[in-house]
C-alpha positions in Angstrom: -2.8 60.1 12.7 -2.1 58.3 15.7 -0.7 54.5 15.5 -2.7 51.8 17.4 -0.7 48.4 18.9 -2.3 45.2 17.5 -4.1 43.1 20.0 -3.4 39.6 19.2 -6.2 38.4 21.6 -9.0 39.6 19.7 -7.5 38.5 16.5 -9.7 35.0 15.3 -8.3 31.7 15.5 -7.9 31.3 11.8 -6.8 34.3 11.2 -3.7 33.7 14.1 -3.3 30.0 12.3 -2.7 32.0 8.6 -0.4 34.7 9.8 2.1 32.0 11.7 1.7 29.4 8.8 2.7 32.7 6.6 5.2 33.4 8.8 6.6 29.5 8.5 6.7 30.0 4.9 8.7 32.8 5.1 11.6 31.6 7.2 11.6 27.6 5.3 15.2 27.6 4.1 14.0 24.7 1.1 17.7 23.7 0.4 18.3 23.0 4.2 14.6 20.8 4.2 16.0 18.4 1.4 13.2 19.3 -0.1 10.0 21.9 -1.3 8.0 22.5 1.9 4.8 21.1 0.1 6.1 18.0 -0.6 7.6 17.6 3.0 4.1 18.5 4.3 2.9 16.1 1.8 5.3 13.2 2.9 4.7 13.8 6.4 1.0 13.0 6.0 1.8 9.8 4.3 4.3 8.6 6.7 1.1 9.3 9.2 -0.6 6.1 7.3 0.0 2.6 6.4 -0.8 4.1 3.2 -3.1 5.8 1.5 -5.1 7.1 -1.6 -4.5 9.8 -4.1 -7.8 10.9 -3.6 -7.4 11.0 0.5 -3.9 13.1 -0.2 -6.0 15.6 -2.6 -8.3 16.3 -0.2 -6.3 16.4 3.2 -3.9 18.7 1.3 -6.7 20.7 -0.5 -4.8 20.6 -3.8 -6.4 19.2 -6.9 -5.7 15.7 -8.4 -3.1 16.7 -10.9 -1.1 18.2 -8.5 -1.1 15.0 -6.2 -0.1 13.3 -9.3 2.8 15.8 -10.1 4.1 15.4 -6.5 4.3 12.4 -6.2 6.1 11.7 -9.1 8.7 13.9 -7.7 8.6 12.1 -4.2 8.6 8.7 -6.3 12.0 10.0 -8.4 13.5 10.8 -5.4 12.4 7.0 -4.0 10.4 9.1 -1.0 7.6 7.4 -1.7 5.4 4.4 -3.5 2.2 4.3 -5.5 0.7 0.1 -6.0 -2.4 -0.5 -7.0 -4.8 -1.4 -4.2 -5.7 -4.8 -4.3 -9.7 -4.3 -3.7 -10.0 -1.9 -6.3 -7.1 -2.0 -9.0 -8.3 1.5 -10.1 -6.6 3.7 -8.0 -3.4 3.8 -6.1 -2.3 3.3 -2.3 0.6 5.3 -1.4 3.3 4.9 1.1 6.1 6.6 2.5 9.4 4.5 1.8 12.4 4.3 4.0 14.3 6.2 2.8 11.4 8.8 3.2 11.2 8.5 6.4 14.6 9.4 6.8 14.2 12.6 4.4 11.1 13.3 6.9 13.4 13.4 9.7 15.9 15.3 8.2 13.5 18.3 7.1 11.8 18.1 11.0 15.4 18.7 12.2 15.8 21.6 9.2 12.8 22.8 10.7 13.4 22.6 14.5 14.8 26.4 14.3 12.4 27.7 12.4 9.9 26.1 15.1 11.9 27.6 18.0 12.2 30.9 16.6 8.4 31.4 15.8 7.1 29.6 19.0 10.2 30.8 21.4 7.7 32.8 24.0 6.0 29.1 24.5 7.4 26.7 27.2 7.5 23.0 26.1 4.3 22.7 27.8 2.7 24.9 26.0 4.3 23.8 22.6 3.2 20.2 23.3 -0.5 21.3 24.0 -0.6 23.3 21.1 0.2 20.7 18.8 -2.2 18.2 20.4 -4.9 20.9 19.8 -4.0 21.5 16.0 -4.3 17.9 15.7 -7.1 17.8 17.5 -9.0 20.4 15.0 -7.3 18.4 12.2 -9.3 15.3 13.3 -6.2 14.1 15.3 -4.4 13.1 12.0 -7.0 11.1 10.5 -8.1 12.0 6.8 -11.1 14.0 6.9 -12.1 12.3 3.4 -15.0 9.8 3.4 -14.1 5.8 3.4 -15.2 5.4 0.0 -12.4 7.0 -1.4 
């Protein structure tokens, strides 16, 4: 049985998207992040906002309700981040990153700049910086993809 190189070309977008975000989470040292990688990715999408809903967060991260809840009481122990009620609807919650969340965002980025090198090191800085601009780009270029009536 003879062996066969993989052509990455023909490979699918989404499928190239899973194997490097498997790859990420192999290499995420979660002691040098400050943090579990979830609730980095979750912190850095509230830090995109000037704040946001529960509901908004559930969907953008495609986690369920109850998990929102459960992280953010962990980002709230750790002061990361702020539920208040909103003021047009005191049912739910707008969240926002705190200071001293955006410093623990920072941190995690600079945690996370080797990981970055070593899994996009064949792309030149051009190429890195059009990449992202396309992921966010397909991600609705940060904006939630949930409707305004949440």
């Amino acid at each position: 049985m003879s062996t066969q190189t993989l052509d990455r070309t023909t490979a699918g977008a989404t499928v190239l998207l899973t194997r490097l975000a498997r790859s990420v989470h192999r290499h995420i040292d979660e002691a040098a992040l400050g943090m579990k990688y979830k609730q980095y990715v979750m912190l850095s999408v509230i830090g995109e906002t000037d704040g946001t809903t529960q509901r908004q967060l559930s969907t953008v991260m495609g986690i369920d309700a109850n998990m929102v809840v459960l992280m953010l009481n962990a980002l709230e122990e750790r002061g990361f981040a702020v539920r208040e009620r909103d003021r047009e609807d005191r049912r739910r919650h707008i969240v926002r990153i705190t200071p001293a969340g955006r410093t623990a965002v920072v941190h995690a980025e600079r945690a996370l700049e080797s990981i970055t090198d070593k899994l996009l090191g064949d792309l030149d800085a051009g190429e890195r910086a059009t990449l992202r601009a396309l992921l966010a780009k397909a991600l609705g270029d940060g904006q939630f993809a949930a409707s305004a009536n949440d």
